[in-house]
C-alpha positions as CSV (number, residue, x, y, z in Angstrom):
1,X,-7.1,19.6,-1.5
2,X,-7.5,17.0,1.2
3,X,-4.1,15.3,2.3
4,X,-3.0,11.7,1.8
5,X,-4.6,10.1,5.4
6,X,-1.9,7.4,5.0
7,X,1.3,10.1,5.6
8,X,2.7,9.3,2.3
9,X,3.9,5.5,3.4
10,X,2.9,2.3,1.5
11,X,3.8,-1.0,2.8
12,X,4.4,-4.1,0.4
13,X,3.3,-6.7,2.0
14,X,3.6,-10.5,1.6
15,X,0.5,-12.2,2.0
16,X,1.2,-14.3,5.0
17,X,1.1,-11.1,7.1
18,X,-2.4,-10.3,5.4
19,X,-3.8,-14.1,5.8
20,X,-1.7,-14.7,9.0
21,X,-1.9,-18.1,10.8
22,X,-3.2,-18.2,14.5
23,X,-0.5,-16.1,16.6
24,X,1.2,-14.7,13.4
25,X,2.0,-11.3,13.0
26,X,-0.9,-9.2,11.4
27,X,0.3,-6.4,9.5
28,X,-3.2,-5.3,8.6
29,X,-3.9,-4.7,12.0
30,X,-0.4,-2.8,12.4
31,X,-0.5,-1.0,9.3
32,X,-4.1,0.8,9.9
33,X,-3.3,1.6,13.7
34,X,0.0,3.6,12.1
35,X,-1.8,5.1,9.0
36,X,0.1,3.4,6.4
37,X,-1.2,1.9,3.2
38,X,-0.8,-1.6,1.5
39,X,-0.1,-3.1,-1.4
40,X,-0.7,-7.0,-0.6
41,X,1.8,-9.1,-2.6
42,X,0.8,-12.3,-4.8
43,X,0.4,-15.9,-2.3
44,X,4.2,-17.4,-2.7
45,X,1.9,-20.9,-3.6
46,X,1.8,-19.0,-7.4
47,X,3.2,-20.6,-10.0
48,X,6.1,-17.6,-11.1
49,X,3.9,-17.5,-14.7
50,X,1.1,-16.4,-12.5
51,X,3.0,-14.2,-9.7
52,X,5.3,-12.4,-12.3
53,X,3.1,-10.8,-14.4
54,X,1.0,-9.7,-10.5
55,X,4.7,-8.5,-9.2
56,X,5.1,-6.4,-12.7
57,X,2.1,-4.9,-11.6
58,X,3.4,-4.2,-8.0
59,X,6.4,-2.6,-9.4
60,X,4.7,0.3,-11.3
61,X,2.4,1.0,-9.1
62,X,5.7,1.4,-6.6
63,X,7.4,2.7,-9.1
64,X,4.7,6.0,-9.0
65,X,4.5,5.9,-5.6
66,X,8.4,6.0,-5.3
67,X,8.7,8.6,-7.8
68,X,6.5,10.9,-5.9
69,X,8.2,11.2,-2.7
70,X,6.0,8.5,-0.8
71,X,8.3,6.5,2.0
72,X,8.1,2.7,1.1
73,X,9.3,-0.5,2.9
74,X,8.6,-4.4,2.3
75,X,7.7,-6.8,4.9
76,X,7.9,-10.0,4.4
77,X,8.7,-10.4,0.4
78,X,8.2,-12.5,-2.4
79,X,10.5,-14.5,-4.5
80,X,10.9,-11.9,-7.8
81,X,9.8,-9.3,-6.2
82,X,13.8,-7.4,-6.1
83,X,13.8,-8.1,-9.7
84,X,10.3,-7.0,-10.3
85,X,11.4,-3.4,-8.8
86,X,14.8,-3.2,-10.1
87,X,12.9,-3.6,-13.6
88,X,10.5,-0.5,-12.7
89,X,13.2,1.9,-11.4
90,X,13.1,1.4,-8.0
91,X,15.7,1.3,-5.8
92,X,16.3,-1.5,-3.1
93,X,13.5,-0.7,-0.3
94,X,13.8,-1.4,3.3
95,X,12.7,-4.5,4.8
96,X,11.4,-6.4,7.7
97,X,10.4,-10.2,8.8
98,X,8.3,-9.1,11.5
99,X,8.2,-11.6,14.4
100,X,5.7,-9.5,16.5
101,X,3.9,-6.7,16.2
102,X,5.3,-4.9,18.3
103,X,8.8,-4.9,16.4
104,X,6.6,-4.5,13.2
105,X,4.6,-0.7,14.6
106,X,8.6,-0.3,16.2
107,X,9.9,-0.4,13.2
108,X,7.3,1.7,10.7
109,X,7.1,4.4,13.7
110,X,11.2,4.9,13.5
111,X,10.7,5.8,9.6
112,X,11.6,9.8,8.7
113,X,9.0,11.7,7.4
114,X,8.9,11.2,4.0
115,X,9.6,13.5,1.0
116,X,5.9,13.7,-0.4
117,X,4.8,14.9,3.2
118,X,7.2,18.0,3.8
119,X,5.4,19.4,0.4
């Protein structure tokens, strides 16, 4: 069986590191150049009727991901989103506001190997 390309690490990530502005931070760029995966978080311009039932849906699939070893982390965030976890199981996940990204790769690249990879 092949391996996971992504070394077992999923980022959540708020969607104004996706979409960045001009001279924002782009996490997609940082994410692929350090094999991680995403999950892209709903816009904060949702309505919470429409982001809460989208964050549910973050939270499982996190929830599977955390349950088998995978290392995850949050930058940026969404409002609901803690709660969204808690809900699922998962514990509180590290997390950055990236100002460049340079402190963005710094701070994925400083991340022990995760639990699903050592298998």
């Amino acid at each position: 069986m092949e391996r996971d390309r992504r070394s077992f690490r999923v980022a959540l990530v708020a969607d104004r590191f996706i979409n960045p502005s001009p001279g924002e931070v782009d996490a997609i760029a940082v994410l692929l150049e350090v094999d991680w995966g995403v999950i892209q978080l709903p816009t904060e311009h949702y309505p919470k009727e429409v982001a809460a039932p989208l964050l549910e849906q973050v939270a499982e699939q996190t929830e599977e991901f955390h349950r088998r070893g995978y290392d995850l982390v949050v930058i940026g965030g969404h409002p609901g989103l803690d709660a969204a976890l808690a809900s699922a199981g998962v514990p509180q996940l590290d997390h950055i506001e990236a100002a460049n990204a340079k402190e963005l790769r710094d701070f994925l690249r400083r991340r022990p190997l995760p639990p699903a990879a050592k298998n």
